[in-house]
C-alpha positions as CSV (number, residue, x, y, z in Angstrom):
1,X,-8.3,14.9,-9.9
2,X,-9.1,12.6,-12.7
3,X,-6.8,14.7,-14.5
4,X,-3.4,13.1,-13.2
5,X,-1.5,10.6,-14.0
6,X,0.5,8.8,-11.1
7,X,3.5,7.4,-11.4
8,X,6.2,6.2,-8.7
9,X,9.6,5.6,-9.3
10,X,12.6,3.6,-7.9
11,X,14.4,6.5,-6.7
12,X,11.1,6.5,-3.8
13,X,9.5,9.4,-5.4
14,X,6.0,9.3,-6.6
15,X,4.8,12.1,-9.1
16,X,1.7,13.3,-10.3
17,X,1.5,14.3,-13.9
18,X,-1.2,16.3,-15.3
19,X,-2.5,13.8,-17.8
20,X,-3.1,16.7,-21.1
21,X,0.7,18.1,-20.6
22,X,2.9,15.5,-18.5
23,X,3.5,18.5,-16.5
24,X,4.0,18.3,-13.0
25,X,1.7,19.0,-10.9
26,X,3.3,17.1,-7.6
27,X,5.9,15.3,-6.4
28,X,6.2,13.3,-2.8
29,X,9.6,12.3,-2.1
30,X,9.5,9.0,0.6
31,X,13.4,9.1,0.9
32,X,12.9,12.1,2.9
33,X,12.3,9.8,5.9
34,X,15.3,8.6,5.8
35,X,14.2,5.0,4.8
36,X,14.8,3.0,1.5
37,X,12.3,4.7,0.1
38,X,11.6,2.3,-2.9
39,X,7.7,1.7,-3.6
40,X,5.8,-1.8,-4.9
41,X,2.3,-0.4,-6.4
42,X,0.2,2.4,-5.5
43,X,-3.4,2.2,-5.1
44,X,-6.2,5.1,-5.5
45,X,-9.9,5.0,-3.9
46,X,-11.7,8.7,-4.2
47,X,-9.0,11.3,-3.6
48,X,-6.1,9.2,-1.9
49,X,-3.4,7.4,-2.9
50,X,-1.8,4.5,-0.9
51,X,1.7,2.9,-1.7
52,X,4.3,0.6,0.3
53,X,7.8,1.1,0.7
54,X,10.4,-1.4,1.0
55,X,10.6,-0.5,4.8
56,X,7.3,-2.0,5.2
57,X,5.5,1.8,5.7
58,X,2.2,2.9,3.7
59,X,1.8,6.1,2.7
60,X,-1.5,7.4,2.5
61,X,-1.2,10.7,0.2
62,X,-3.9,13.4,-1.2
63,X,-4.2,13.1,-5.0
64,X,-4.5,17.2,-5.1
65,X,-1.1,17.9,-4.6
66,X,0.9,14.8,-3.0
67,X,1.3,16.0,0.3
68,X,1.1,12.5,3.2
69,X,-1.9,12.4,5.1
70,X,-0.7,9.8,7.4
71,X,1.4,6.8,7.4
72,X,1.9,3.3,8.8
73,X,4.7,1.0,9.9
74,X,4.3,-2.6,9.3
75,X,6.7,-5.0,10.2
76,X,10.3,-5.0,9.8
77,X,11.8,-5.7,6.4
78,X,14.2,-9.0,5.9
79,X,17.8,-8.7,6.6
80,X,18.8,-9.5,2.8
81,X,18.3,-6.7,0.4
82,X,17.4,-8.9,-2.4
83,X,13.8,-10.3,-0.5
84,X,12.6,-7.3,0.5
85,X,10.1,-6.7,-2.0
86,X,7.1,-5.2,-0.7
87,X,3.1,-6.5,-1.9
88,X,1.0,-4.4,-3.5
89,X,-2.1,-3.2,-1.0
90,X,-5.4,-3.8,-1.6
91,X,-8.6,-1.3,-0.9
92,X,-12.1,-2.9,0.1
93,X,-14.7,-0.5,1.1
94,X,-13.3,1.9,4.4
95,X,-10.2,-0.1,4.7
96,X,-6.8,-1.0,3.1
97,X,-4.5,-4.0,3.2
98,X,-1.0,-4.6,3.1
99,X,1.6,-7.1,4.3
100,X,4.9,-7.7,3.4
101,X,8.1,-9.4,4.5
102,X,7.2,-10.5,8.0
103,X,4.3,-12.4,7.0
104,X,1.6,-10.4,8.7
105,X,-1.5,-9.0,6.9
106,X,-3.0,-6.0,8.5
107,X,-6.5,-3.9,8.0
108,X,-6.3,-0.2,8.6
109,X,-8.8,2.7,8.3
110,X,-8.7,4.2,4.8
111,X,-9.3,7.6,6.7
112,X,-6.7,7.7,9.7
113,X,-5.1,4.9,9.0
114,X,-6.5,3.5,12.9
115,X,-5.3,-0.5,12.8
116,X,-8.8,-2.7,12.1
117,X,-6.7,-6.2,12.8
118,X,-3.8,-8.3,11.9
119,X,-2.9,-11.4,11.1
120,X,-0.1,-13.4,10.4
121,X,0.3,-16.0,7.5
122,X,3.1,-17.8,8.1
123,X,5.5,-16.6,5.6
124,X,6.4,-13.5,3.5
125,X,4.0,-12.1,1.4
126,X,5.4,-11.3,-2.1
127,X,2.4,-10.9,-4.4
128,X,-0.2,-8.3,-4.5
129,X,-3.1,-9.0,-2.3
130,X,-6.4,-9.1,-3.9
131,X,-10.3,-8.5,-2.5
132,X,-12.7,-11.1,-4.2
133,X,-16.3,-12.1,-2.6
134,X,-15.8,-9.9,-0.1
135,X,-12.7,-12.7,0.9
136,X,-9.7,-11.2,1.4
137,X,-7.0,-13.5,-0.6
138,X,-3.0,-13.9,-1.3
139,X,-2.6,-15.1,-4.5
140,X,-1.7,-18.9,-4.9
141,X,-3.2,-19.2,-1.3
142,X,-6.1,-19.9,0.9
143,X,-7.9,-16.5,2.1
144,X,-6.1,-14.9,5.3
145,X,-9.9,-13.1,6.7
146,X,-13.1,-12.2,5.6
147,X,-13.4,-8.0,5.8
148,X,-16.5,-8.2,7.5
149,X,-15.7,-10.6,9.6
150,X,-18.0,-13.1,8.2
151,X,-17.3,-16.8,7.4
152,X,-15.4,-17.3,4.7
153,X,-17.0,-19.2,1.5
């Protein structure tokens, strides 16, 4: 598995490459749901990938061969193509954030994707959401929760 390379595409397709060749080992194709399909970042912890669409859905996919595990729905993208950007997610020990243009930040299970919690910022959430000090933070803003649930410093 550390022989791929992944790389998604506008077009809502994400491929795997085998790094030696740039052969294809895999593709997974999110425009088959009949969404706009479009992904913003994908993420990797062990053998899983996780990416957002523009619709606001994460895709949780195997690295062996591209096939979707499970899914989520966040909340509903703007009105007005040109703001619905989707923020990258972020992975901290067993679970995985992501947020977009409603302005809610949500926890799931990096295994079944089960909700952990939610919570809502205020506004849409444009940049890539980063772990640090085990504070879960927006970039340019105050942290949103701590991931264990444990005052914030």
């Amino acid at each position: 598995m550390g022989e791929t390379v992944v790389v998604g595409s506008c077009n809502g397709v994400i491929h795997g490459l085998d790094k030696a060749t740039g052969k294809a080992r895999w593709k997974y194709d999110a425009g088959l749901d009949g969404g706009r399909p479009e992904f913003r970042g994908v993420v990797r912890l062990d053998t899983r990938l996780y990416a957002v669409t523009l619709d606001g859905e994460l895709a949780a996919l195997d690295l062996a061969d591209g096939r979707q595990v499970w899914s989520a729905q966040g909340g509903p993208p703007l009105e007005r193509d040109f703001l619905n950007v989707a923020a990258t997610p972020a992975i901290y020990s067993d679970r995985i954030f992501f947020a977009g243009a409603d302005g809610v930040v949500r926890a799931l299970s990096t295994t079944s994707g089960a909700p952990v919690w939610k919570s809502e910022v205020g506004s849409p959430v444009w940049t890539a959401l980063v772990v640090l000090s085990d504070a879960l933070r927006r970039r340019r803003r105050r942290p949103v929760e701590d991931p264990d649930s444990r005052a914030m410093t």
